[in-house]
N, C-alpha and C positions, 0 to 999 in steps of 0.2 A: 585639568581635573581628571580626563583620561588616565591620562599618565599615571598620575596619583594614587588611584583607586585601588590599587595593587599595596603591601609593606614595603618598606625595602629589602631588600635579598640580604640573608645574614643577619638581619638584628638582633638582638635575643634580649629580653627585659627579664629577671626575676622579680615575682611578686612575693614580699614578705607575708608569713602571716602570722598575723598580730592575735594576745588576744580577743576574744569576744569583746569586751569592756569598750574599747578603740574600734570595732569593724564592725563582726558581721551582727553581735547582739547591742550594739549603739544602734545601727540601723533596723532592726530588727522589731526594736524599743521606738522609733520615731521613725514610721514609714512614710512621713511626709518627705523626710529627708531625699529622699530617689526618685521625687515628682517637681524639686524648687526649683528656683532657678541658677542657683549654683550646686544643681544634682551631678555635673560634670564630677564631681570626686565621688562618684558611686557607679559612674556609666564607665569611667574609664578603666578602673582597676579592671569591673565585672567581665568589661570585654578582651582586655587583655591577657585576663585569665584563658580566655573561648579561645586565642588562637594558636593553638600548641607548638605552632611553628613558632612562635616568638620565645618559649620556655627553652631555658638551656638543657641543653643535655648533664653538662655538670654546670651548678650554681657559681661556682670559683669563676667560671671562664666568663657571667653574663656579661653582656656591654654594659646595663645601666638595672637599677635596684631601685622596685618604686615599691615606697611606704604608703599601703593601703590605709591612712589615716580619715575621716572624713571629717577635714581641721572645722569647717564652718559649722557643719550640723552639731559639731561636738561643743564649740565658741555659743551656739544660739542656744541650744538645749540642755546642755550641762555645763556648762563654766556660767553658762547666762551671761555671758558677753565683757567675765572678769576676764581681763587679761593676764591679770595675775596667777588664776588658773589656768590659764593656755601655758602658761610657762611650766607650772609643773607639771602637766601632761606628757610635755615634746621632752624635759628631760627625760622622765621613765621610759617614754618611749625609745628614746636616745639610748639610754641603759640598757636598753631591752634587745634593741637588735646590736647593738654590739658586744655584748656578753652572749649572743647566739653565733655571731659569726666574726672573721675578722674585714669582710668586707669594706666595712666602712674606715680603718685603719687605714687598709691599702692606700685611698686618696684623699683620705679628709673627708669625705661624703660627695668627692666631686663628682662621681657617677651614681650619686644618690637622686631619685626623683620625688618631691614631695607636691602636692596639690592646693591651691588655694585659691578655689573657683570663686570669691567675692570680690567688691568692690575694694575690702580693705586690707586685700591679700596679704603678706607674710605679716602686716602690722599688728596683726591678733595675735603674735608672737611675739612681745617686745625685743626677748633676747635671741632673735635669730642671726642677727648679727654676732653673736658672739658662739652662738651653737651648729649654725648651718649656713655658714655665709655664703660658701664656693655649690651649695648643692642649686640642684636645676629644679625653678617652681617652675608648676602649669598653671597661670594665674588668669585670672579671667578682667583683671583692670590691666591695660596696656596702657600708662598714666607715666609718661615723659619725664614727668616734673619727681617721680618718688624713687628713690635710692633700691628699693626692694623689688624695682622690676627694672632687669639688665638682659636685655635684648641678643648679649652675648653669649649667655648661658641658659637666661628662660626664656619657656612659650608662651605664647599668649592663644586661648584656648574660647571655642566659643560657648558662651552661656545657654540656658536650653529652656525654649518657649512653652507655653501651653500650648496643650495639646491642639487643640482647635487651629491655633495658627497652622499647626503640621499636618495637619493629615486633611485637610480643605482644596482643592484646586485654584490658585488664581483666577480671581473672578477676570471673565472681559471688561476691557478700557469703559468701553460703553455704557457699562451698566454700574459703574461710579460712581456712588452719590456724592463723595466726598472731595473738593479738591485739596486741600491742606487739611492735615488730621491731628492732635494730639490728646493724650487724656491721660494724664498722670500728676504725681505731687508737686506741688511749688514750695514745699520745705523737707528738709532730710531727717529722720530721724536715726541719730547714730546713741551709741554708749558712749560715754567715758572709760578713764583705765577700772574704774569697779561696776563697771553692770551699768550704769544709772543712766535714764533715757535723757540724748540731749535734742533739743529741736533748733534747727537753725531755717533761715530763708533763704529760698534758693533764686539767688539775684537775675542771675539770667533768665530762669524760667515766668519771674515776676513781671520783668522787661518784656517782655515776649510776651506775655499774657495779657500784657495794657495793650500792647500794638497792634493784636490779633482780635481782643476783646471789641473795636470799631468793628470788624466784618461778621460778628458772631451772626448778627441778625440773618444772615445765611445761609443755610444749610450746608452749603459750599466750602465752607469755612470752620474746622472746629478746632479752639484749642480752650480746653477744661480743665479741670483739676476734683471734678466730681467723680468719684468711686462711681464703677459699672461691673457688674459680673463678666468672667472669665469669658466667657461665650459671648458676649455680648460685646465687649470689647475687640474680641478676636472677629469676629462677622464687621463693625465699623471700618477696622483696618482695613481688611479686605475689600470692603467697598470705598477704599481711598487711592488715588491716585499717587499723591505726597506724603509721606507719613514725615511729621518734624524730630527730630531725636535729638537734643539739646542735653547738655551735660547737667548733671543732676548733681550730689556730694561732690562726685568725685567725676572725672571727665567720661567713665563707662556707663555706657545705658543698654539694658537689654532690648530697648525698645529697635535698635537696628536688627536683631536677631529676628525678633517679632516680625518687623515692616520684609526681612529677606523672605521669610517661609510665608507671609499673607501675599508677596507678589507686590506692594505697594514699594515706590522707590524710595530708599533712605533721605533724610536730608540730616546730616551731620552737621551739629552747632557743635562743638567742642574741640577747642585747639590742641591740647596738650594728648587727645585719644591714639592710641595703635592698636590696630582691629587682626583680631588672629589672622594668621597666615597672608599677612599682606609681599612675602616673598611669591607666595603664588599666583593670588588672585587680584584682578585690574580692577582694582575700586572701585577708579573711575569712571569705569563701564557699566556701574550699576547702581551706582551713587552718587549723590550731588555734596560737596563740601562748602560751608559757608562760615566763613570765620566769627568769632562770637561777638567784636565789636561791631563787623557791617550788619550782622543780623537782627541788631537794635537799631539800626539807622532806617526808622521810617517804615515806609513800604518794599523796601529792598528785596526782603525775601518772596513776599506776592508777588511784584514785578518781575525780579530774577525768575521766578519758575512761571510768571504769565507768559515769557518770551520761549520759552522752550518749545521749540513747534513739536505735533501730535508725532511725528515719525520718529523724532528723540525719543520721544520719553517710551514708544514701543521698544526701539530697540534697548532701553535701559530694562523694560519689563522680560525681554527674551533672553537679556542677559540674566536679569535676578532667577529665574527659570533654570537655566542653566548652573549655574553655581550654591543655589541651596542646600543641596545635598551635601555640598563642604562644609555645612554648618552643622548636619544632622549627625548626633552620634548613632543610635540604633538603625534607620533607614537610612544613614547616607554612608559619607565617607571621612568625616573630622576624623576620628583614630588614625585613617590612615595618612592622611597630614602631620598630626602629632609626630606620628612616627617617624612618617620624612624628615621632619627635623629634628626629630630627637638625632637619626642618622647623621644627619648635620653637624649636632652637637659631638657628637663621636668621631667626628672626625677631626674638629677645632679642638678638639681635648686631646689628640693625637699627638698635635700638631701642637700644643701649647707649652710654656716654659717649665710645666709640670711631668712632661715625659723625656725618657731618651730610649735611641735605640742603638741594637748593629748591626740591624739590617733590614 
């Protein structure tokens, strides 16, 4: 993370700017939007703006061209979650920068950067496949199994906690009340393709909730599904040892974000997840992985972590310490990861059967 802390030398991003409608008066108009927790498409433009070394001298020459769209907050508060709408938005917007420049000509959009900090990233597009296939999202689902997050092209970026989890110290081991922790939904609520709310059950978390549901009777032990305020929840975490993170809809959960900045150690139930900048940082230094079949089998996961003697689980705690700040955009250093691999991507696009050189 040393290392990282720095840009890379030579980057250069242009930021489009949009109108009002699309950016700064969308947000402007829904100030929750820069507090969610897919606020990543409002923290990154913002800051990329702040670092003048990354703005080109001339725009023709940038490396990569990001579209300040805030696709989700725009999907929840004005399309209301038609998809139908998301499609006419991203054409005009599409219209929009390319009758301003010829930028996106040059490669198709391959050095275009577009954002989609949710679980159900570019899919709030249907037609992205046919209008921005080859550009690069910063998607906040790293979900194995979905055609719209390619590893080769996009980032996986990390989602952004309440505040309380951040700006708190890591409580001492000691003063724990909690040993296994969880407290969120056991069914999803998504839309369909016109708005309309669906509810589904969320199997894994159901399973896990019978299994866990035997040890409630002690305080030691919690996994809920009863709403608690913001503070409230962010203060139990922190008083937990384990925090459980089990895939909800879709295999992303904020809640590893959460358990990184309270200091409590992950426990990852979801097979299919890829967690931002896992080129960088040693997961398994600072988190425990459990497959989602064995984490139904019984007592498995009490046992598995009863067996972890107290000097593991410190040094997983001195590691979470250590690498939170990769997660933080404003106090830490995610941008400057992003960026590393954006550098990355510039150079696998260099290198790809879309260029030549001669010399």
């Amino acid at each position: 993370i040393e290392k990282l802390q720095t840009p890379p030398s030579g980057l250069t991003i242009h930021v489009y700017h949009l109108p009002d409608k699309w950016d700064a008066g969308l947000l402007a108009a829904n100030k929750e939007c820069a507090t969610h927790q897919w606020a990543a498409e409002v923290k990154i433009p913002r800051l990329i703006r702040a670092r003048k070394e990354l703005e080109p001298s001339d725009p023709d020459q940038a490396d990569f061209y990001l579209v300040p769209f805030p696709s989700k907050c725009y999907f929840n508060k004005v399309a209301e979650k038609r998809r139908s709408k998301m499609t006419e938005v991203f054409v005009q917007i599409l219209e929009h920068i390319k009758n301003a420049h010829n930028w996106w000509a040059r490669t198709a959009g391959r050095d275009h950067v577009f954002i989609f900090p949710s679980g159900v990233g570019a899919s709030m597009f249907p037609a992205w496949r046919t209008y921005i296939p080859f550009s690069i999202f910063l998607v906040a689902e790293g979900d194995r199994t979905k055609d719209y997050v390619n590893t080769w092209k996009d980032i996986i970026v990390p989602g952004v906690s309440h505040a309380g989890m951040v700006n708190e110290p890591p409580m001492p081991l000691q003063l724990r009340t909690h040993f296994i922790y969880f407290r969120g939904k056991l069914e999803s609520k998504d839309a369909d393709s016109d708005g309309h709310e669906v509810r589904r059950p969320l199997k894994l978390r159901h399973d896990l909730h019978r299994i866990f549901s035997r040890s409630n009777a002690s305080s030691r032990v919690v996994f809920t599904d009863r709403y608690a305020q913001p503070a409230v929840y962010a203060n139990e975490v922190r008083h937990s040892r384990f925090c459980i993170c089990p895939r909800g809809g879709t295999p992303w959960t904020r809640r590893v974000f959460d358990a990184v900045f309270a200091g409590c150690v992950p426990v990852v139930i979801s097979d299919d997840v890829e967690f931002p900048f896992e080129d960088f940082l040693p997961y398994d230094e600072f988190s425990i992985k459990i497959t989602e079949a064995d984490s139904i089998q019984g007592d498995h996961v009490q046992t598995l972590l009863a067996a972890i003697p107290q000097e593991e689980v410190e040094k997983k705690l001195t590691a979470l310490n250590t690498v939170r700040r990769a997660f933080l955009y404003d106090k830490g250093c995610a941008l400057d990861l992003i960026l590393h691999q954006l550098a990355n991507k510039k150079r696998q696009f260099k290198h790809s059967s879309e260029h030549s050189w001669m010399k």
